[in-house]
Every structure is written in structure tokens, then in C-alpha cells.
ZADRENVEX-960343 format. One record per residue (C-alpha): residue number from 1; x, y, z. Coordinates in steps of 0.1 Angstrom, whole numbers, m for minus. Each point is the difference from the previous one (the first is absolute). Layout:
<pts>
@resi = NUM X = X Y = Y Z = Z
...
</pts>
This chain:
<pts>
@resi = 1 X = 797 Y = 922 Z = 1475
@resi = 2 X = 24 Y = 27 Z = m15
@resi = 3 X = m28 Y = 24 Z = 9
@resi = 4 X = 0 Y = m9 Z = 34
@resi = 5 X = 20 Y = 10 Z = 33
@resi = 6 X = 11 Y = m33 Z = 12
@resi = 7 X = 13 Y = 14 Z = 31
@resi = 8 X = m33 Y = 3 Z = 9
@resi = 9 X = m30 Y = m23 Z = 7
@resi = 10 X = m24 Y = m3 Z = m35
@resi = 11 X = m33 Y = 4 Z = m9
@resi = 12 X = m17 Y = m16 Z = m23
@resi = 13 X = m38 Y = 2 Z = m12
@resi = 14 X = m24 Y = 5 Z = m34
@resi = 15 X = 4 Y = 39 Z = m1
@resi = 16 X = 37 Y = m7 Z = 5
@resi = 17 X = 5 Y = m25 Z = m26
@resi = 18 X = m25 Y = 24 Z = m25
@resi = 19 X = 25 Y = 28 Z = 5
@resi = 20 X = 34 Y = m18 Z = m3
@resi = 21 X = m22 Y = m18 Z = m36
@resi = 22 X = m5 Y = 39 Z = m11
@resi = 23 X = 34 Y = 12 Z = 6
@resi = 24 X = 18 Y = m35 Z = m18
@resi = 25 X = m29 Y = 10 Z = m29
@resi = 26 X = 14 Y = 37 Z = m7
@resi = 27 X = 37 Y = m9 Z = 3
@resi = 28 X = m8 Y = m25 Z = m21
@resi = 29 X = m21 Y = 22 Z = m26
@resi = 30 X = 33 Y = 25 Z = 3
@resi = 31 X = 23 Y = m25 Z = m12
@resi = 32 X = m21 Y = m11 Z = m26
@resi = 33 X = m5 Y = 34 Z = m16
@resi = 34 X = 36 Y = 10 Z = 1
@resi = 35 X = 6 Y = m35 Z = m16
@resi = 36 X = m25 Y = 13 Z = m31
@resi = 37 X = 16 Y = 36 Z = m1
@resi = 38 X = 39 Y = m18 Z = m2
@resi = 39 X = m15 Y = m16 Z = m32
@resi = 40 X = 9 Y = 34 Z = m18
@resi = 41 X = 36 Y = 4 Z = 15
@resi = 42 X = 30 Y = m2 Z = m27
@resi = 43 X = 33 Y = m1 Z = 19
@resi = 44 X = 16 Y = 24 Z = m32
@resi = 45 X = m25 Y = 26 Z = 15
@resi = 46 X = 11 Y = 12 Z = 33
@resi = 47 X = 0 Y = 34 Z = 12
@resi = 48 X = 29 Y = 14 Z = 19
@resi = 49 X = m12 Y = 14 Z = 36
@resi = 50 X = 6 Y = 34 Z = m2
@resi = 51 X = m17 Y = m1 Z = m31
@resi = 52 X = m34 Y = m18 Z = 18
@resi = 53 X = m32 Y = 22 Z = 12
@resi = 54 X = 0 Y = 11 Z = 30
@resi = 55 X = m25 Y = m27 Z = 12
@resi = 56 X = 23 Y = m31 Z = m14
@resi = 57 X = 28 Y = 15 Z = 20
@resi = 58 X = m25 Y = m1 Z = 31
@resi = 59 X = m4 Y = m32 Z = 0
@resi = 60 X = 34 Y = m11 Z = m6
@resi = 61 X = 8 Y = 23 Z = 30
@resi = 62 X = m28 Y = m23 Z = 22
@resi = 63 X = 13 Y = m33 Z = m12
@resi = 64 X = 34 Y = 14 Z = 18
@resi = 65 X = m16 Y = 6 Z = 30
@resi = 66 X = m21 Y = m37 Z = m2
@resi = 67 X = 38 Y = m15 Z = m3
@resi = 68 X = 15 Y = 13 Z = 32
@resi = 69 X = m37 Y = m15 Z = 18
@resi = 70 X = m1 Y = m32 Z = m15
@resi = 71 X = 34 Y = m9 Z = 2
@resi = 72 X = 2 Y = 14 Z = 38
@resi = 73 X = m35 Y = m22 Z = 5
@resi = 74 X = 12 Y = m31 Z = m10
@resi = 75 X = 36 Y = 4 Z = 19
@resi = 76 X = m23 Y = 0 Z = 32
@resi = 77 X = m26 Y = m27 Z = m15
@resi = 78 X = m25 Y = 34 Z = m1
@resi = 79 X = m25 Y = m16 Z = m24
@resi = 80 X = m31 Y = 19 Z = 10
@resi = 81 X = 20 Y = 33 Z = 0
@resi = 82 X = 10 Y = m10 Z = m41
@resi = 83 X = m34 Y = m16 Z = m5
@resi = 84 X = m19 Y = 33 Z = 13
@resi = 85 X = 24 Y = 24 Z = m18
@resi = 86 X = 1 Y = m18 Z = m34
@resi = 87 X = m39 Y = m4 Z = m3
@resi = 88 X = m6 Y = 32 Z = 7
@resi = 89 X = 23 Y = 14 Z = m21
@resi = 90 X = m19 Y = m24 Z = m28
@resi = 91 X = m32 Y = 11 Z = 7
@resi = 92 X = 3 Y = 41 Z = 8
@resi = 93 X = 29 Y = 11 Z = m15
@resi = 94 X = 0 Y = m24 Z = m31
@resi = 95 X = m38 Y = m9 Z = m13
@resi = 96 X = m17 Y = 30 Z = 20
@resi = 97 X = 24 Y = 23 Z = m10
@resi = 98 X = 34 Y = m5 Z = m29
@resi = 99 X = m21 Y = m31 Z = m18
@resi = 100 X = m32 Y = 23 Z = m2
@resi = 101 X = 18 Y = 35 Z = m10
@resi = 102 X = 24 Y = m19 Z = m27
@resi = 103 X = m30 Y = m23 Z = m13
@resi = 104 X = m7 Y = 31 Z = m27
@resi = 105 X = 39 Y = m1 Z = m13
@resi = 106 X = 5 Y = m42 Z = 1
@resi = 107 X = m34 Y = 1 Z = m19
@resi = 108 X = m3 Y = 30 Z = m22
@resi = 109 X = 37 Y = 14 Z = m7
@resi = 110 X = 21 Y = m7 Z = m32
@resi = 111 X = 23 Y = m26 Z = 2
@resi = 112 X = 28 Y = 26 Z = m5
@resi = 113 X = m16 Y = 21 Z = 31
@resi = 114 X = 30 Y = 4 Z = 26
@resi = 115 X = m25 Y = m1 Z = 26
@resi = 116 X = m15 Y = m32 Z = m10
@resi = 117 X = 37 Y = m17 Z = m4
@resi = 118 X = 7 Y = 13 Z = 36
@resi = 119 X = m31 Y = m15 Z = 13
@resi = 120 X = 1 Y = m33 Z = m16
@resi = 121 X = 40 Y = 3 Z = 15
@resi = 122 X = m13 Y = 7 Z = 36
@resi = 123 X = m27 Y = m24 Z = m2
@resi = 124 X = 30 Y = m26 Z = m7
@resi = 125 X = 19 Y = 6 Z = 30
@resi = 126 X = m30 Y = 3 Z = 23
@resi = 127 X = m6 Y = m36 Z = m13
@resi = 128 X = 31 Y = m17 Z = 5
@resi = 129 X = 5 Y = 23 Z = 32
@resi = 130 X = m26 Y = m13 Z = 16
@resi = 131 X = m5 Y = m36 Z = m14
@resi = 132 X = 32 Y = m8 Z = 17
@resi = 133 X = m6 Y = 17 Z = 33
@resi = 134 X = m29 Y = m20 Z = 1
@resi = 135 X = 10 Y = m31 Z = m10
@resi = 136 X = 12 Y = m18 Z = 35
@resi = 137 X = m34 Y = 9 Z = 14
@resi = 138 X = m20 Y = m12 Z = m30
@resi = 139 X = 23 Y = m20 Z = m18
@resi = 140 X = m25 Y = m16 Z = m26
@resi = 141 X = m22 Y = 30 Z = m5
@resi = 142 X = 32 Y = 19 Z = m8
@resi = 143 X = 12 Y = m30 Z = m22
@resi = 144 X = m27 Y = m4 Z = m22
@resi = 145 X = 8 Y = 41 Z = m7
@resi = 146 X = 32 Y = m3 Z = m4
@resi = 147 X = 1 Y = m27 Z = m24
@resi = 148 X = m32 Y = 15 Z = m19
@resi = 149 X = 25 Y = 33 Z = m3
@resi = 150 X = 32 Y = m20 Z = m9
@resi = 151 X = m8 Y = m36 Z = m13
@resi = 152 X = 36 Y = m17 Z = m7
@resi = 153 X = 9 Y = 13 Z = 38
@resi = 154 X = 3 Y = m33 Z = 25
@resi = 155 X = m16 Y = 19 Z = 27
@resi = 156 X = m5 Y = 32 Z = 21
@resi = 157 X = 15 Y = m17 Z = 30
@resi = 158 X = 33 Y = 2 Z = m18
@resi = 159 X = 4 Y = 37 Z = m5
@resi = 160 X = 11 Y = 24 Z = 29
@resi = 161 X = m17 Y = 33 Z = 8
@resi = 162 X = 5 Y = 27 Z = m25
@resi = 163 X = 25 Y = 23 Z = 5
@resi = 164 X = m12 Y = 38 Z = 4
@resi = 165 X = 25 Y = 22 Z = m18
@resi = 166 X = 3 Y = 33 Z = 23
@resi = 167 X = m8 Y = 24 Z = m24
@resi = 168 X = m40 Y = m13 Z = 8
@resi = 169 X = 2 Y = 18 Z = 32
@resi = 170 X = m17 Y = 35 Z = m4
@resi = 171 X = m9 Y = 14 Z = 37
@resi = 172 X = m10 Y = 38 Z = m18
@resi = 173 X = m20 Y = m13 Z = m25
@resi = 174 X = m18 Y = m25 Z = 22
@resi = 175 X = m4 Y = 30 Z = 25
@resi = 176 X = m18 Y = 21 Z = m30
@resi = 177 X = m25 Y = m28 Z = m13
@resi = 178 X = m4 Y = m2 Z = 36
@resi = 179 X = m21 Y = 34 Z = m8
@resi = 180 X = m13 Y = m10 Z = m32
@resi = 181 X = m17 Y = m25 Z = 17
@resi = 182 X = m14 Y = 17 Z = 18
@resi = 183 X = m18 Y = 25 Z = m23
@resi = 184 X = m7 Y = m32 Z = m20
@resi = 185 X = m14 Y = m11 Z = 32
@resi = 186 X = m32 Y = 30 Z = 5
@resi = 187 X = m3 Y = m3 Z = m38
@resi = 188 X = m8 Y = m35 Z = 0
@resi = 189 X = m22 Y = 0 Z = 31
@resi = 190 X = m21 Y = 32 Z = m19
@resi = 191 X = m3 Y = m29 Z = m29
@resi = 192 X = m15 Y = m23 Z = 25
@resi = 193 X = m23 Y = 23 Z = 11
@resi = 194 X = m12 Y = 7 Z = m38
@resi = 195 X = m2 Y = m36 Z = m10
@resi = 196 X = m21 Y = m3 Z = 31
@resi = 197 X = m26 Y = 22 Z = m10
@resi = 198 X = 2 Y = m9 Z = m34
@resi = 199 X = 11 Y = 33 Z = m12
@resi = 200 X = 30 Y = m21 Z = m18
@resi = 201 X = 4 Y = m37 Z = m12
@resi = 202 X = 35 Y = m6 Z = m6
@resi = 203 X = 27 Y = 25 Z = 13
@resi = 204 X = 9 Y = 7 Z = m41
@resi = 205 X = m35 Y = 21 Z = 2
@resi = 206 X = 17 Y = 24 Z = 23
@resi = 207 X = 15 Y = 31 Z = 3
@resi = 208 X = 10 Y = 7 Z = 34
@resi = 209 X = 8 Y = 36 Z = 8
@resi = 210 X = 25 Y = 2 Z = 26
@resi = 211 X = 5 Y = 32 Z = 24
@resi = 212 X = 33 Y = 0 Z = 12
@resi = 213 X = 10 Y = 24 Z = 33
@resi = 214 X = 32 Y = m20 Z = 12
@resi = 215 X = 35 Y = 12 Z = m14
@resi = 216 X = 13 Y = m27 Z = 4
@resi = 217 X = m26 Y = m26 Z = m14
@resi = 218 X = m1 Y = 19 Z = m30
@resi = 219 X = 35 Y = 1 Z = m7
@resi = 220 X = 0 Y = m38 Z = 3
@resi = 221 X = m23 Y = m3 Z = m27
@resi = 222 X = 9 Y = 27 Z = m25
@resi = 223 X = 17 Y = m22 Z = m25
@resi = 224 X = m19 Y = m30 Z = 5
@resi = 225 X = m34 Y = m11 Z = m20
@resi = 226 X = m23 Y = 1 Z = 28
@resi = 227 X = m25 Y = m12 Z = m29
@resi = 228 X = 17 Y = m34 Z = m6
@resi = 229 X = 5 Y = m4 Z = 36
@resi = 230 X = m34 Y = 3 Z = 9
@resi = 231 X = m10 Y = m17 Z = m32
@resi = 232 X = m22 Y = 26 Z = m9
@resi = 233 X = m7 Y = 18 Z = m33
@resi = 234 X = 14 Y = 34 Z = 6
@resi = 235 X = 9 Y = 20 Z = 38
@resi = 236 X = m2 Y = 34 Z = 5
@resi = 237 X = 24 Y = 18 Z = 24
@resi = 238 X = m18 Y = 30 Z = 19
@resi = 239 X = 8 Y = 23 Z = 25
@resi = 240 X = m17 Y = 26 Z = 25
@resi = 241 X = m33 Y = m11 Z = 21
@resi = 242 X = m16 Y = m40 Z = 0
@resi = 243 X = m29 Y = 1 Z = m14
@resi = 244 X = m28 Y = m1 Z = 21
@resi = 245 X = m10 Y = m42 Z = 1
@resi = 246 X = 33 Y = m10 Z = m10
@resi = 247 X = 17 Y = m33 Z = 12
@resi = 248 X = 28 Y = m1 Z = 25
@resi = 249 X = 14 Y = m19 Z = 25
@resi = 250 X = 11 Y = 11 Z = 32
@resi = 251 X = 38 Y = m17 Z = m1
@resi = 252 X = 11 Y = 20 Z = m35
@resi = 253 X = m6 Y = 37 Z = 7
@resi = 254 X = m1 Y = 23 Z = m27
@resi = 255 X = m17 Y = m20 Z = m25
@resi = 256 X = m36 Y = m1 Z = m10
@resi = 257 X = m19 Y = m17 Z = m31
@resi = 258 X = m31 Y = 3 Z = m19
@resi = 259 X = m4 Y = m24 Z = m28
@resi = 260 X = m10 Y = 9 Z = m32
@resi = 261 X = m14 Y = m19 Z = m29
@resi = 262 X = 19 Y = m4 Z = m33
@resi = 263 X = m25 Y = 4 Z = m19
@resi = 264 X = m14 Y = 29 Z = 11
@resi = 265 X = 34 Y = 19 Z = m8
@resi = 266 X = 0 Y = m7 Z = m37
@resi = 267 X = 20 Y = m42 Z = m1
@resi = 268 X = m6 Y = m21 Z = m17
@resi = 269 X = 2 Y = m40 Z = 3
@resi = 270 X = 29 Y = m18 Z = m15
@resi = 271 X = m11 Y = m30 Z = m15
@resi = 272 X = 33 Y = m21 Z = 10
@resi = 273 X = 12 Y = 13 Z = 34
@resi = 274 X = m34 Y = 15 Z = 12
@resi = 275 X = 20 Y = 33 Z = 12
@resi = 276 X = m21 Y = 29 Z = m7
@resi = 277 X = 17 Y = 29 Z = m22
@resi = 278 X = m1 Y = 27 Z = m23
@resi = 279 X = 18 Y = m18 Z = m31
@resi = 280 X = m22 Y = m30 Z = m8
@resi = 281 X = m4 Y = 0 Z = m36
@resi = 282 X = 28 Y = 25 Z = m8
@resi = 283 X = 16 Y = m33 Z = m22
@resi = 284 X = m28 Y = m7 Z = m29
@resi = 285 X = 19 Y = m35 Z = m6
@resi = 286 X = m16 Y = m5 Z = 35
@resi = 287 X = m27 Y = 17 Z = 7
@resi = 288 X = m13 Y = m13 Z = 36
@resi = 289 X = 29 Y = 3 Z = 20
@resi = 290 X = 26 Y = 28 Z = 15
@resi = 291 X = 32 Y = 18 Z = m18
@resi = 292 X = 23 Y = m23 Z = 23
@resi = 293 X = m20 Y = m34 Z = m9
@resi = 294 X = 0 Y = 5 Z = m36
@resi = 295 X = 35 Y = 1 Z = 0
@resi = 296 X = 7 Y = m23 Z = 20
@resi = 297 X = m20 Y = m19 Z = m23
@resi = 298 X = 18 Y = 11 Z = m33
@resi = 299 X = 28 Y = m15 Z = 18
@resi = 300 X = m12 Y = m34 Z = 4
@resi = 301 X = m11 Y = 3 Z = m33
@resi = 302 X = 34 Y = 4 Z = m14
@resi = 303 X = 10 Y = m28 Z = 23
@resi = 304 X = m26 Y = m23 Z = m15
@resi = 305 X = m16 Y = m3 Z = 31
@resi = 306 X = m32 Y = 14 Z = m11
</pts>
């Protein structure tokens, strides 16, 4: 019923019912993972906010704006507005787009890797964040969550919203990945297209090159890794004339890509985080996998984790 405009008259019928099944399913799925990635987080580890990635700080910046729309929503008993804005939120900016990029990091960095700490650290706050705001409109889902995440608590239903320090609230760096995106956007798209037509299997044997004619789209991306964001092996910047045949779309002018293979440019498969590059087997004591994996595995090594 929280997804619903009780003002209004309701309908109700199988497709209905399938749809409100598959949206409970992926919120659900969201919690879960986020409740398997908080199994790495030590409190003694946390990472100051001017000293988080860029991409952290994003998010931090969005869970500001989510307070001021939940907490407005349920001071007018708004529960489809929250309902609509949380789950997507959940689905397109978490899993289809932070979760996805950060998957790489959680999964492959050192445990000593800023990055991955900061992650881990957002990851935390996105739980609790919205495990609370949820909570009155699914009170045992977000329960069973909650106590999964802190077992000697007494219940979720005792705790108050969070409160979102100021310092979140970043209107000109949401305003510039507001252009990243949008690169990320036609690169993504041009991946599509390549998977499609089985030119690519994963995204990792891609090299998208990227022709950039917008000013101001480039300067948005010049000190971000367009790679990792795209969750690609490598991306190449060019300038000057598209290439005939390469993909756009018609709401991001100024940028054009044609995908390349990884392979065909010289990578080579790691055998841990199955990024293509030009270091695999640089390390002898491990011979399969990239410069950045084998220390990263030197380090769990020394850790005993190995």
C-alpha cells in the first residue's frame, strides 16, 4: 500500500501484483548485498570525507538530498512520493550504477586501498540511511535487516532517522557528475550495441574510444577514470571528426564511440579481476594476474589471508 496513491481509487490485477513482486524482489536483493559487503567494515577504518573519491562523496551528497524528500514525504503522509524516490534510487543509481562501478574495488583492492575503505564506509551509511527510512512502510522486511546488521539491537523501530551532517551537500560536484554521466551514458549504450552483436562478452573485453567535441563535457571528465566508470579495461580520449559508424545519441552532443576489443590492442586477461592490461605477469611470484593484483595479493599474504 506504501506504493500506492490512496487519494485515489486502486487497481489491482496479476500484471499489477507481478510488478509490485519484482520491485519488493530487487529492493530486497539491494539490501541483501549491502548486508554481505558490511561484513568487511571495521569501524577503526574510516576515511575522513574530504579525503573520499570523488564518487563516495556523490553519494553522500544524494543521501542529503533523499533526507530533505523523505522527511518532507512522511510530514504530509507522502508514501508513494518516498516509496518511488527510494526504489529508484536503489535500483539506478545504486545496483545499476555506484554498486556495479565499485564492485572491482570492494572485490579486488587491498584491504589498505583508501578507495575500498571509503566504499565499504559509504556502503554503511547507504545501509542504515535507508533501512530506517524504510522501516515504517516495511517494518519487518527492514527488521529482519537491521537486526541481521546489528544483532544485540532491540529493534529498528527504536532508532530515529539518521542525521545528515551538512558538509554531505555538494551542489557543484553533483552538477559535474551530472556530465560524467552523461559521457558514461553514450559509452555504455556503444557497449550495448557490441555485446549485441557479439563483438564483446563482458564489458572488461572493451576498449571504448571516446571522441569528445564538447568543452565542457570534457572538462568534467578530465580527472576522472572514465575506465572504472564504465567498467571497462582501458578508454581512450580523442578529438577531431567521429568516426564514420560510431555510436551516439542524440541528447549528449559532442560525443561519439566506437568500441574496440582489448585484445586486439595488445591486453592481456587478468586471471583475478578479469580487467584486461599490459602488466599481467610483470610479478613472477604470480604469474597469471596484473601488477595491481599481485600486490594486492602480496598484501594479503603478509596478512595471512592468503
Amino acid at each position: 500500500m506504501a506504493a500506492c496513491d490512496y487519494t485515489d481509487d486502486q487497481r489491482i490485477g496479476p500484471e499489477i501484483l507481478k510488478n509490485t513482486v519484482e520491485t519488493y524482489r530487487k529492493l530486497r536483493n539491494t539490501i541483501r548485498w549491502m548486508l554481505g559487503t558490511l561484513h568487511h567494515f571495521e569501524r577503526g577504518e574510516a576515511v575522513a570525507h574530504a579525503e573520499m573519491p570523488e564518487l563516495e562523496r556523490l553519494m553522500l551528497h544524494r543521501l542529503a538530498e533523499l533526507d530533505e524528500v523523505v522527511r518532507s514525504g512522511y510530514d504530509a503522509f507522502e508514501f508513494k512520493r518516498i516509496t518511488r524516490t527510494l526504489l529508484d534510487f536503489m535500483v539506478v543509481e545504486l545496483s545499476a550504477f555506484y554498486f556495479d562501478i565499485r564492485k572491482d574495488a570492494l572485490y579486488c583492492d587491498a584491504p589498505s586501498s583508501v578507495k575500498r575503505k571509503a566504499s565499504v564506509q559509504v556502503v554503511r551509511h547507504l545501509f542504515e540511511c535507508l533501512v530506517k527510512w524504510l522501516a515504517p512502510m516495511l517494518p519487518f522486511t527492514m527488521e529482519e535487516a537491521w537486526l541481521d546488521r546489528h544483532p544485540d539491537a532491540v529493534s529498528v523501530h527504536l532508532d530515529q532517522f539518521p542525521e545528515i551532517p551538512a558538509g554531505w551537500k555538494n551542489e557543484a560536484l553533483a552538477e559535474k557528475w551530472r556530465k560524467v554521466r552523461q559521457v558514461r551514458r553514450v559509452v555504455t549504450g556503444a557497449l550495448e550495441i557490441a555485446r549485441a552483436q557479439k563483438v564483446i562478452g563482458s564489458s572488461l573485453e572493451a576498449v571504448p574510444v571516446v571522441t569528445i567535441n564538447d568543452a565542457a563535457l570534457e572538462a568534467a571528465i578530465a580527472d576522472v577514470d572514465m575506465a572504472e566508470m564504465a567498467i571497462t579495461s582501458d578508454l581512450v580520449i580523442a578529438h577531431g571528426q567521429a568516426p564514420e559508424g560510431a555510436f551516439t545519441l542524440d541528447d549528449v552532443r559532442g560525443v561519439a564511440v566506437v568500441v574496440e576489443k582489448a585484445e586486439d590492442r595488445g591486453l592481456v586477461k587478468c586471471a583475478r579481476s578479469w580487467r584486461y592490461t599490459a602488466d599481467v605477469g610483470q610479478d613472477p611470484a604470480f604469474p597469471d594476474v596484473s601488477a595491481r593484483d599481485a600486490a594486492v595479493l602480496h598484501e594479503l599474504k603478509a596478512l595471512g589471508r592468503l
